[in-house]
TIPA-400696 format. One record per residue (C-alpha): residue number from 1; residue in one letter; x, y, z. Coordinates in steps of 0.1 Angstrom, whole numbers, padded with zeros to 4 digits. Example, Ala and Ser with C-alpha at 12.3 -4.5 7.8 and 13.67 -1.06 7.14 Angstrom:
REM residues 2
  seq  type     c1     c2     c3
    1     A   0123  -0045   0078
    2     S   0137  -0011   0071
REM end
This chain:
REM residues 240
  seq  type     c1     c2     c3
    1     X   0356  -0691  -0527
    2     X   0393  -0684  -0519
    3     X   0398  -0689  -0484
    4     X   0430  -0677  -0480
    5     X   0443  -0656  -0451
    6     X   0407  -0671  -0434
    7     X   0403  -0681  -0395
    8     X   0378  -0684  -0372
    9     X   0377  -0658  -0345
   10     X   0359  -0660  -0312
   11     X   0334  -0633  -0302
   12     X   0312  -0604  -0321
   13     X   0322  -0571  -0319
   14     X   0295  -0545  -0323
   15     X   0299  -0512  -0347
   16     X   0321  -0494  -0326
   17     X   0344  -0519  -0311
   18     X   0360  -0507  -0278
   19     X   0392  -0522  -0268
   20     X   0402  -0528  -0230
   21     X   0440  -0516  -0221
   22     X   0436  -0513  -0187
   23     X   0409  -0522  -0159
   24     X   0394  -0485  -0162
   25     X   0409  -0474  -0198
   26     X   0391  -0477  -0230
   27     X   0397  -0466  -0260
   28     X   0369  -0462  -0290
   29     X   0386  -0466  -0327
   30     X   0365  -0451  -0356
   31     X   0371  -0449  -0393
   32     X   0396  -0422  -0398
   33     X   0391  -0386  -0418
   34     X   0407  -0403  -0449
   35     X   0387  -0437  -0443
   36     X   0355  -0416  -0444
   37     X   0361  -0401  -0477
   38     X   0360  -0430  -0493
   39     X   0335  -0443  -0519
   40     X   0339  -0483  -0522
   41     X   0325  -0502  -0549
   42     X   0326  -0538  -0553
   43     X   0323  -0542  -0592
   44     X   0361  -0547  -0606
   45     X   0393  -0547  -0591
   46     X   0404  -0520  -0563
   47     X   0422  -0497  -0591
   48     X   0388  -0487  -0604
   49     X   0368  -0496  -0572
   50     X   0379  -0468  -0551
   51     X   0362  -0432  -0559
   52     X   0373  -0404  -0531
   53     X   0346  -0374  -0521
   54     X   0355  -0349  -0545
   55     X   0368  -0315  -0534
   56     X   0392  -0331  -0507
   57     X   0423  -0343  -0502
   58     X   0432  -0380  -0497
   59     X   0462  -0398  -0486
   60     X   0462  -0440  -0494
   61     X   0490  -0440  -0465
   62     X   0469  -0425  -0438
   63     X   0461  -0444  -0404
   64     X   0422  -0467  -0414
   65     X   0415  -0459  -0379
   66     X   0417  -0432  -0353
   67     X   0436  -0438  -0333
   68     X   0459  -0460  -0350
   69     X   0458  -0498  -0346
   70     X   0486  -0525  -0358
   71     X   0455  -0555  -0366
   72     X   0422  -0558  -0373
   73     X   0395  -0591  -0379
   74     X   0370  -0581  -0406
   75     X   0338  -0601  -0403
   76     X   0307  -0592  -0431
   77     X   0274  -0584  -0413
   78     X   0250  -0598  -0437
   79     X   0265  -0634  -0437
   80     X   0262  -0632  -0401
   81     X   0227  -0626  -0404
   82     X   0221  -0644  -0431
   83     X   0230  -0678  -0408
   84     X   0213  -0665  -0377
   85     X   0182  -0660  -0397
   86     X   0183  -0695  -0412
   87     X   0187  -0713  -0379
   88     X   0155  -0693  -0368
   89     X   0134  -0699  -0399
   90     X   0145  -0743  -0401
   91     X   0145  -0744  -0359
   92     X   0121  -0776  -0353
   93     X   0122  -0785  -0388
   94     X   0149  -0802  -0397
   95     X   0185  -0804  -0383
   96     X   0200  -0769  -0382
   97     X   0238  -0782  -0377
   98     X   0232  -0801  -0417
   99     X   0251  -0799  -0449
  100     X   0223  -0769  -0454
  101     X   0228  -0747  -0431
  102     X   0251  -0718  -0442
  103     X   0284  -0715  -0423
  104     X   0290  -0675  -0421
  105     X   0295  -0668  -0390
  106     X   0335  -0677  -0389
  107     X   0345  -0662  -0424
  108     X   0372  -0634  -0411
  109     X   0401  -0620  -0426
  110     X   0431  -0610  -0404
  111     X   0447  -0576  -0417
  112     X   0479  -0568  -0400
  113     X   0498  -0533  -0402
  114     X   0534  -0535  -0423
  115     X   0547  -0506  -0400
  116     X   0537  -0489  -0370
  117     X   0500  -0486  -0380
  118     X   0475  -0500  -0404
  119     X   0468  -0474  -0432
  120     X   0438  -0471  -0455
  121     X   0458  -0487  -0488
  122     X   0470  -0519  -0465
  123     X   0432  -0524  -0457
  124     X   0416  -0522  -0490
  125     X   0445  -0539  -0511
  126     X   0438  -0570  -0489
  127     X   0397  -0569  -0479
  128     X   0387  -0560  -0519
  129     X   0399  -0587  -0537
  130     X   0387  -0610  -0504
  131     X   0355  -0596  -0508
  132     X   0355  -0599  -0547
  133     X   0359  -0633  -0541
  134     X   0327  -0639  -0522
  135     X   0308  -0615  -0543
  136     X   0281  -0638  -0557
  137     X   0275  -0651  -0525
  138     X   0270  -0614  -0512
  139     X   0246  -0605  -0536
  140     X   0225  -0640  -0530
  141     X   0225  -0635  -0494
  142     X   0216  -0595  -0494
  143     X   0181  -0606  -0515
  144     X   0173  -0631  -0490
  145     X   0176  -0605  -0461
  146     X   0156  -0580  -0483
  147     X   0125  -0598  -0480
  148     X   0137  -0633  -0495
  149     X   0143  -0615  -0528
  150     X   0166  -0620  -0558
  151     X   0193  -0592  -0567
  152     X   0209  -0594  -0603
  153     X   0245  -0603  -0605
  154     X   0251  -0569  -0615
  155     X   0237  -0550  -0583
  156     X   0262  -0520  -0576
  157     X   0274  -0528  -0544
  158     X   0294  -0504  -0522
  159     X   0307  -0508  -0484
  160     X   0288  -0486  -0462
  161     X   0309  -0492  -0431
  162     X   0345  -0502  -0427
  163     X   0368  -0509  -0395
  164     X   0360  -0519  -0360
  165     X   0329  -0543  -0359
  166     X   0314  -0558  -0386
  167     X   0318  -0548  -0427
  168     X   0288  -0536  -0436
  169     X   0276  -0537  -0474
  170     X   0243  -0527  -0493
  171     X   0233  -0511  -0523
  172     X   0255  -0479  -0541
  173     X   0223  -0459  -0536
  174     X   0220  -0459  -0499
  175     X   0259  -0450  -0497
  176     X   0247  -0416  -0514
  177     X   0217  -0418  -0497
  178     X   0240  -0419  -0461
  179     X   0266  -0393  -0477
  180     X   0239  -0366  -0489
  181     X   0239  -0334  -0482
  182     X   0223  -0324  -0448
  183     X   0189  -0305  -0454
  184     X   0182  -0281  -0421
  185     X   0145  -0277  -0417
  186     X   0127  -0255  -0398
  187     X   0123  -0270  -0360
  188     X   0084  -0285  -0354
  189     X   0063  -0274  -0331
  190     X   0050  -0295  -0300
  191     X   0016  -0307  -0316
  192     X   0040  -0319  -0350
  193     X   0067  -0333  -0334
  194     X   0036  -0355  -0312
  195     X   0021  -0362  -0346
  196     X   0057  -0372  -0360
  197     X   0066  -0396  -0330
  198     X   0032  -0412  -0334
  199     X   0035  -0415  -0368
  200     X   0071  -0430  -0365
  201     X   0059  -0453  -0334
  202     X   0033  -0468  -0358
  203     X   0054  -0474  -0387
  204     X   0078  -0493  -0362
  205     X   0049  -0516  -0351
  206     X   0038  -0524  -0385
  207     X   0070  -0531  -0395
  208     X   0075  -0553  -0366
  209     X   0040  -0569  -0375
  210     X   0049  -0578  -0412
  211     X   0085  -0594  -0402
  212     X   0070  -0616  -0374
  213     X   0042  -0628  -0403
  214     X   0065  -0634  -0427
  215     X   0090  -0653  -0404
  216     X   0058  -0674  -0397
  217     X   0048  -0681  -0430
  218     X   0083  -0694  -0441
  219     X   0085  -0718  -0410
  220     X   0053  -0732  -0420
  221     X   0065  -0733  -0451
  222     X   0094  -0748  -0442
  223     X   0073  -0777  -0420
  224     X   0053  -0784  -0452
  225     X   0085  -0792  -0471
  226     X   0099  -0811  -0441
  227     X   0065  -0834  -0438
  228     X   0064  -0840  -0478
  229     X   0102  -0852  -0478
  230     X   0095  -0880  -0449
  231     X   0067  -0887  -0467
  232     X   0083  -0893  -0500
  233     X   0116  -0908  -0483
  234     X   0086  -0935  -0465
  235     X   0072  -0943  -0497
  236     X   0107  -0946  -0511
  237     X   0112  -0973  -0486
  238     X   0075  -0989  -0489
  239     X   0065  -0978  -0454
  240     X   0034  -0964  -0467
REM end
């Protein structure tokens, strides 16, 4: 991986990143109109890569953020994760600071505005090929945090969040799933909206059920494998 233009960076901003310029002054920066419109693949290089919402108009030298903003650190979530995730899963087992362990957490890239603010093509022309870079990695580390599965090399990946706070990247079909037309359905009564919540407070649980079993099942997995490596490594060396 090229790890040019690469630094670590203390502190996690969240989604929308708010930025202090006074004791009682904040200001919230969001993707901009022109950021928004854009469809961002990661399969080739950015001349291809880029796809605009059709029907409106784009300009490449429009502020990324509004309001404007001279820098901006660009950290990816799911590497974050990925390494959070780890540490829980090998905690007790083995020694979480080894040569294993994933170190995610301080990949950032600096961007820095040529002018008086940082525009959409300044962004793109240096995250994509950054990104690029650390594709295969990407795609490994998005199957593990989809339930420890494998995604083929050529999964269609597309950013589904640029800007303040962490990039955020998934699969092309929940960019159009996000992006899809709204559908406006008729409002529910009292007795379906109950029925809805419950229904949605159940799924939650479950959900919450299956992740805390499966994190359980690869820590004991992961104690299995730790226990038959000492006992290998003491045979090795003719303790037993």
């Amino acid at each position: 991986m090229n790890t040019t233009g690469l630094c670590v960076v203390n502190g996690m901003p969240g989604i929308s990143e708010i930025s202090a310029i006074s004791n009682y002054t904040y200001i919230v920066r969001e993707p901009s109109t022109a950021s928004k419109r854009l469809l961002w693949m990661l399969d080739g290089p950015l001349e291809s890569a880029i796809q605009v919402a059709p029907g409106r108009y784009y300009d490449p030298d429009a502020s990324l953020l509004e309001p404007q903003t001279t820098h901006l650190t660009v950290w990816i979530r799911c590497l974050s994760d990925w390494e959070e995730l780890w540490v829980e899963l090998n905690r007790g087992c083995i020694d979480t600071q080894g040569p294993l362990r994933p170190r995610y957490k301080d990949i950032r890239l600096e961007v820095t505005a040529s002018s008086e603010f940082l525009t959409v093509h300044e962004y793109v022309s240096a995250v994509h090929p950054w990104l690029m870079d650390m594709r295969e990695t990407i795609v490994y580390v998005l199957g593990k945090l989809d339930n420890d599965t494998t995604w083929p090399p050529e999964t269609e990946l597309a950013i589904l969040h640029f800007g303040y706070g962490p990039l955020i990247i998934g699969k092309k079909e929940e960019w159009v799933w996000w992006h899809r037309k709204p559908v406006f359905a008729a409002p529910l009564s009292i007795a379906e909206r109950e029925k809805h919540h419950q229904k949605v407070t159940e799924m939650m649980l479950a959900r919450s059920a299956a992740r805390i079993r499966e994190l359980e099942r690869r820590k004991q997995a992961s104690q299995v494998s730790t226990m038959i490596n000492k006992l290998d490594e003491s045979r090795s060396m003719g303790m037993i």
